[in-house]
N, C-alpha and C positions, 0 to 999 in steps of 0.2 A: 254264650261264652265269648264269642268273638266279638260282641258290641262292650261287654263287660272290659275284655284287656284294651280295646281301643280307650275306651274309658279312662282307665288307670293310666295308660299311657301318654294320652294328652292330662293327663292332670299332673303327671310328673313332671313332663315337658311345660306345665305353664307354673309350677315353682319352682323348677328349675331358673326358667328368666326372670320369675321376681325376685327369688334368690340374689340373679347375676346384678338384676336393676340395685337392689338395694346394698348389692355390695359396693356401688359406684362411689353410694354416699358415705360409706365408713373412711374415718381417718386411718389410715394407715393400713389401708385395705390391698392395696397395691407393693409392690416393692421399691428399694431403694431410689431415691431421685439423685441422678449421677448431674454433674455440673464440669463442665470443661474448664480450660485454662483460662478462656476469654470471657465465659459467664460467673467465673469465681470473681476477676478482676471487674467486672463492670459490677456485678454483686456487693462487693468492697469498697466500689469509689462513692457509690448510690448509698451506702446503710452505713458505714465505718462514721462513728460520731468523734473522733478526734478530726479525722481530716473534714469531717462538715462544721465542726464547730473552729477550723482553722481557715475555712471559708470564707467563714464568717467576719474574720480580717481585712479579706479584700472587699467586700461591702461597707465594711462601717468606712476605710482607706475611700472608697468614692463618694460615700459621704461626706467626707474631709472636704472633698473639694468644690462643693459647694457650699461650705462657712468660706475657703479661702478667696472665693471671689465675690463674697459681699462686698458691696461699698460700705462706707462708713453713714452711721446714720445718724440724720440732720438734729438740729437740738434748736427747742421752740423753748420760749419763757412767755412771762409774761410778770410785766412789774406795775403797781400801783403804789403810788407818792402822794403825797403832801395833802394827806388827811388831819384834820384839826383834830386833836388832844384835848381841845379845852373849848366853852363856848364861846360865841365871840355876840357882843352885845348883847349875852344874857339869852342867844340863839345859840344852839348847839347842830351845824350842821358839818355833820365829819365828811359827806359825800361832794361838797362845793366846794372849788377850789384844786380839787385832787387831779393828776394826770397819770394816764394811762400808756404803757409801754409795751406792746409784744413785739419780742425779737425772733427772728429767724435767721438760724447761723449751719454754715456747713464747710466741712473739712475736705480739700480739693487733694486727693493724692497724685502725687507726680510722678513719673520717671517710669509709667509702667508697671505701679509697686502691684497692684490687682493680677493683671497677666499673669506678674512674676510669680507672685504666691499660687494663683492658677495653675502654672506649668512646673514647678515643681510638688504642689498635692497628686498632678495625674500621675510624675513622676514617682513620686511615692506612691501609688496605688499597680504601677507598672513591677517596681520591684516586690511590693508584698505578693503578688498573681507569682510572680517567678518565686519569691520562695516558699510560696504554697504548693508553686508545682516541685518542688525540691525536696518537701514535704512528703508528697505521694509520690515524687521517686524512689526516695527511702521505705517509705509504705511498702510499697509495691515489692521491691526484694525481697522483705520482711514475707510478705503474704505468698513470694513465688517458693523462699525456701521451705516454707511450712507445707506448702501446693507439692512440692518436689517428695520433701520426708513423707507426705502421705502416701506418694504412688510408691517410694521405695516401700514402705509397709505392708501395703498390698502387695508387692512382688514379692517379698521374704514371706509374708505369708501363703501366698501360691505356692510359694515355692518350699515351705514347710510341709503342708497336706499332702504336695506329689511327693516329696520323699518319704514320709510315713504312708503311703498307701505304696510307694514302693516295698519300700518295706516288710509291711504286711503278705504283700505278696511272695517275699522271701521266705518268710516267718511261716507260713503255708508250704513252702515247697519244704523247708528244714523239717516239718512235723512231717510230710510224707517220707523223705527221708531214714528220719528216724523211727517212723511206721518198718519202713522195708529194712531196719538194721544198718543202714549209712554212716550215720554219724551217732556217738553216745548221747548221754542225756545232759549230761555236762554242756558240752555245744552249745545246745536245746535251750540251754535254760542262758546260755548264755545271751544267747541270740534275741533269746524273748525278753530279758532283763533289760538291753538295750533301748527295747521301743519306749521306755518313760522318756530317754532322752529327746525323741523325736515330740512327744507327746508333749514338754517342756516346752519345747523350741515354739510347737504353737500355741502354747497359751501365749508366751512371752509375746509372740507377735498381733497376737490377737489384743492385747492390752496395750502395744508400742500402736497399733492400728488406731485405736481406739482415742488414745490420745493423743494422737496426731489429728484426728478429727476434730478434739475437743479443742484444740488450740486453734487451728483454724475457722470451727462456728465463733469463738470467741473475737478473732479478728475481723468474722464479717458480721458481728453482733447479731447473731443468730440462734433462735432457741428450740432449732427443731432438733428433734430426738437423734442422738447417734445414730441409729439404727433404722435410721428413714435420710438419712444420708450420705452420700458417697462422693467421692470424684474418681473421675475417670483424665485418660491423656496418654500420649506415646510415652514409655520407658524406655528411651533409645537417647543413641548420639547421631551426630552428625558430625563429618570431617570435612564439611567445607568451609574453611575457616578463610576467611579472605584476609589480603595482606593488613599488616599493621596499621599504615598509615592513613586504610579507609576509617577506621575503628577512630584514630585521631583526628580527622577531620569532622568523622560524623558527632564527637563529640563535642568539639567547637563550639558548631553549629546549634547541639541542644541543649546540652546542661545548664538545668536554669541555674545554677548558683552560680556560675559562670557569669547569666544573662544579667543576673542579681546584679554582682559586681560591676558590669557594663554601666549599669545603667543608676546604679550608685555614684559613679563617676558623673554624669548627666546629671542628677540632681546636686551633686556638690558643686560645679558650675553655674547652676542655675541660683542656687542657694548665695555663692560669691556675687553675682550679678542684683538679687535679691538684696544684698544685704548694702553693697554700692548704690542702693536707690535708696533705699530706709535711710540712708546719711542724707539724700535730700532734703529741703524744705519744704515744705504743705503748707498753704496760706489758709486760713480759715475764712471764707467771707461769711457776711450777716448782716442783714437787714431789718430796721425797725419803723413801727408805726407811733404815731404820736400823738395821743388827743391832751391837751394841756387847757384847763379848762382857766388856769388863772390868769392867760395870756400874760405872759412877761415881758413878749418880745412887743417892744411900743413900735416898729413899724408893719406890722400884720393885723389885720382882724381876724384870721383866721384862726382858729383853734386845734389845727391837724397839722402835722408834719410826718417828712419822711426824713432815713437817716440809714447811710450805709457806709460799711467800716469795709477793711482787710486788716486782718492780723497776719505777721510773719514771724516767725518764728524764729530769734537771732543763732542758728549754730555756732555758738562761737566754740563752744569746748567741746561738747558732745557732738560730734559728726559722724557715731556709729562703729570708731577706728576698731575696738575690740572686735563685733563680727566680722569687719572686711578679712580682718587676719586669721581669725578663727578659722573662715568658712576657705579661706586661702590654702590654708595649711588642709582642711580635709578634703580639697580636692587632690594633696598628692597624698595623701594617707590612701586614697579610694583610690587610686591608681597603683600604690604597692599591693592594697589587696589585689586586685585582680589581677594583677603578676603572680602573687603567690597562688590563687586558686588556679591559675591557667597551668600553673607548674603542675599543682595537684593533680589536676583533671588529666595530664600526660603519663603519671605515676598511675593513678587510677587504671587506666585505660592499657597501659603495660602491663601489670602486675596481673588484671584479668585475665590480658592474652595469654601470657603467659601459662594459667593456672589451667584456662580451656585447650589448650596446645599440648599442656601436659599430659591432660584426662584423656585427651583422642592417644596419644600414641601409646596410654597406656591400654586403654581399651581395641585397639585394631587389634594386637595380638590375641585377646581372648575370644573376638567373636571369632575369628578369621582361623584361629587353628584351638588355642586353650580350652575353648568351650566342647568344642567335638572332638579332643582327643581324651579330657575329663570323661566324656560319655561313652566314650566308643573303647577305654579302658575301663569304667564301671561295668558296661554289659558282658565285656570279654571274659571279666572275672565272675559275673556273677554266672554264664554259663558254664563255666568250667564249676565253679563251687556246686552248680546241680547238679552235673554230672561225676562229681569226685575228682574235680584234674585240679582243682586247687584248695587250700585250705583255708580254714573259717576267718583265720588271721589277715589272710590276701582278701578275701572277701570283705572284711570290716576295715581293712588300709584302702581299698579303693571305692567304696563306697566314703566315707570320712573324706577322703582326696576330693570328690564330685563334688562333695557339699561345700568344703573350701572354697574351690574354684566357683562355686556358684555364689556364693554369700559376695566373695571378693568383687567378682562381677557385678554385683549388686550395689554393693559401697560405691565402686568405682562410676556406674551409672548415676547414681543418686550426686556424687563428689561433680560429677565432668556439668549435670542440669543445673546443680546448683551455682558452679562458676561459672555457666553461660549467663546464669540471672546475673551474676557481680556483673560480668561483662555490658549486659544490657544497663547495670545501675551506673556503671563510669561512664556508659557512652551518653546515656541520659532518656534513650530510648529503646526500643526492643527490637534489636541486631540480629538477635538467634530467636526464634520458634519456641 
């Protein structure tokens, strides 16, 4: 008997671990894979096919700049003359007589023109990089506010379940209640009629949840199942908000549309420079060979020559005048913009402050005193309503009040994360946590 259950006992304990083995390999064997702040955001930068196919700008842009510093390329002929048409003494040779000319010719550029096309393509590859990164700044918001509405979802749904299992446990204590003669049935029924509202409130969150998720797998082009993924992150504030004018200088320093602008200036300079050289002249030189088999020239025996030219090219009307003034004028055009975006960038970077300065002082009051005296008035009442010192009205007014205080708490958290992200979006980098 006793070798028999050792028996069964190792035989449960060895499907039990192949059980456990082969549960390893099932998809979705395990539960939810939660993703933080920093792995949603490097997840997004890696897999988002807008911002890799906007990448893709700044590679072909360095491409550019090796067509812009080609030289020009040389041009070879080659001419053959004075073939006979007709026989001559009844002999028809078309090949005697005839001379042979290959030329080699090439176009000398001056003034720098190569360099200059040169440093103004890096330039242009310099500003497309900045405003790709301008690109996934704005990304990036986009992707913190959806990251934020998700953790509010999850909090209101927490925060749905514990007041219906509150609840319930009231709902429990009213039927003992009304067991012991307390309260009538009216009460009773009222009390219980209320719990669809609670029951509401979670579906409603459970589908706000749900689609919060779907919009953010959507952003990180992602096709894993709702229900095998989550995010996780602090639901809180922070009040240390440092003075204004580090927020303005840190923005300075990073906003590439800013940097954009900079350096748009840079190439409209370069481009003026560029275009003062393009009025220069380019001589073409070329050299030819010469086998001339009719010899012409009566004091040579020779039948071979050499021969080299320069062509110059007379600018007399065409000297470029339209681009020098074109490219004139759009270097102060590129210097208004970047006035105006440097203004922007100060509005930006206010308007945040402002919004995050607002959310703190409106939130210190409820963690600091609103939230526990909501609570510390729900319990008050509800033990008095078990005991008979209050009635069902006070009961359902201060409970209704908790859940207020609580939702609002919630907005207010979800409102203070989300204007921390603007703040990070004006300054151009990530200020606040």
């Amino acid at each position: 008997m006793i070798s028999q259950f050792r028996t069964a006992t190792n035989y449960q304990a060895g499907l039990f671990l192949v059980t456990l083995l082969l549960g390893c390999d099932i998809p979705g064997a395990f539960a939810q894979t939660s993703y933080n702040w920093d792995q949603i955001k490097a997840k997004f930068e890696s897999s988002n096919p807008a911002l890799r196919a906007d990448a893709d700008n700044v590679d072909e842009m360095r491409a550019e700049e090796i067509t812009a510093y080609l030289r020009p390329n040389p041009q070879f002929s080659l001419t053959e003359d004075g073939t006979a048409i007709a026989p001559s003494h009844g002999v028809w040779s078309p090949l005697s007589g005839t001379f042979v000319v290959p030329s080699f010719s090439y176009l000398h550029e001056r003034d720098h023109k190569r360099e200059l096309r040169l440093e103004s393509a890096k330039e242009g590859t310099r500003i497309t990089q900045s405003q790709h990164e301008d690109l996934e700044r704005n990304m990036v918001f986009a992707l913190r506010a959806q990251f934020v509405a998700t953790l509010q979802a999850k909090f209101v749904l927490d925060l749905a379940k514990a007041d219906l299992g509150y609840y319930d446990h009231i709902i429990e204590i009213s039927r003992d209640r009304f067991k012991a003669g307390d309260i009538a049935q009216i009460d009773l029924d009222r009390i219980e009629l209320l719990r669809v509202q609670y029951e509401s409130e979670i579906e409603t969150a459970i589908v706000n949840l749900r689609t919060a998720k779907i919009q953010l797998l959507q952003m990180l082009d992602d096709r894993t199942p709702v229900d095998q993924f989550d995010v996780t992150g602090p639901f809180d504030f922070s009040d240390n908000l440092k003075p204004l004018d580090t927020y303005r200088d840190a923005a300075l320093a990073a906003r590439p549309d800013l940097q954009a602008a900079l350096q748009t200036i840079q190439q409209s300079d370069t481009n003026h420079k560029l275009a003062i050289s393009n009025g220069s002249t380019d001589p073409t030189y070329s050299a030819w060979y010469t086998w001339n088999s009719s010899t012409n020239n009566p004091n040579t025996d020779h039948l071979q020559t050499l021969g080299l030219s320069v062509s110059i090219p007379l600018r007399i009307f065409d000297r470029n005048q339209g681009e020098k003034k074109r490219t004139l004028i759009d270097i102060d055009r590129s210097q208004q913009a970047s006035e105006a975006i440097r203004a922007q960038v100060f509005s930006d970077v206010d308007t945040a402050y402002e919004l995050v300065r607002s959310n703190i002082a409106l939130l210190k009051p409820y963690k600091e005193k609103y939230n526990d005296q909501a609570l510390r008035v729900r319990d008050t009442v509800t033990f008095a309503y078990e005991h008979g010192g209050a009635s069902l009205m006070d009961f359902l007014n201060a409970q209704s009040d908790y859940r207020q205080v609580q939702l609002a708490y919630a907005q207010l958290l979800g409102a203070y994360l989300t204007a921390a992200g603007q703040l990070n979006l004006a300054v151009g980098r990530e200020v606040i946590p």
